[in-house]
N, C-alpha and C positions, 0 to 999 in steps of 0.2 A: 504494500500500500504506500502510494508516493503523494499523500495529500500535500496542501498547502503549496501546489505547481512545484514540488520537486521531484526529483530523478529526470529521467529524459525526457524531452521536447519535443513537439512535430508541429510543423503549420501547415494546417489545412485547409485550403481554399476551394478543392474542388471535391467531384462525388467520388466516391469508395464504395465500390456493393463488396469490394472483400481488404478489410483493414490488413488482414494474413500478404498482400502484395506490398505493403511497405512497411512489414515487420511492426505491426501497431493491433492485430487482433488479439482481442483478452487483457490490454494493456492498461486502459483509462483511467486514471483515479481521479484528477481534475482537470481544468481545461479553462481557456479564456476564449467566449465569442469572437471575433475579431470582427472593425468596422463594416458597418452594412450587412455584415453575415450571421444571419441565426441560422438554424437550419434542425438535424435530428438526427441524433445516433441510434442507432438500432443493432438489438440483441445479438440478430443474427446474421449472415452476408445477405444481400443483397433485398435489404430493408425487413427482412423476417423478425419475429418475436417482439417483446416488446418496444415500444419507443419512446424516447427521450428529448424533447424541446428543448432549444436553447434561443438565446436572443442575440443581438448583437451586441457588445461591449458586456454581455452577462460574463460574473468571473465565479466561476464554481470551483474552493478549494476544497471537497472532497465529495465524489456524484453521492456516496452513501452506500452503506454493505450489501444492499441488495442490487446496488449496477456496478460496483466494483470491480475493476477488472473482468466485464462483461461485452463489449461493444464490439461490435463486428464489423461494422458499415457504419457508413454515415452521407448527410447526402445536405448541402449548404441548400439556403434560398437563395 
């Protein structure tokens, strides 16, 4: 668990139906929206299981134990 945006980084600007192609599926503990872009991480590849809203400039330092190191995809507005 890398809450409070520590351990490793990634900036995500486009969609992902499988996080596993840049080494980032199962990985997520926190995250920062970045400008203009909310968008919606999902459980499973290619938008399956449950899903998770973000906004843009939202700063989440820890998603919480139940999406913890869950997120497979993701897919910006």
């Amino acid at each position: 668990v890398d809450t409070g945006f520590q351990g490793a980084s990634a900036y995500l600007s486009v969609r992902y139906d499988d996080l596993s192609v840049i080494g980032w599926n199962d990985r997520i503990s926190s995250f920062q929206g970045q400008a203009g872009n909310g968008g919606t991480f999902f459980e499973h590849i290619y938008g399956g299981g449950f899903a998770y809203g973000f906004n843009a400039y939202q700063q989440v330092s820890y998603v919480g134990d139940a999406y913890n190191d869950r997120f497979s995809s993701v897919r910006p507005r």
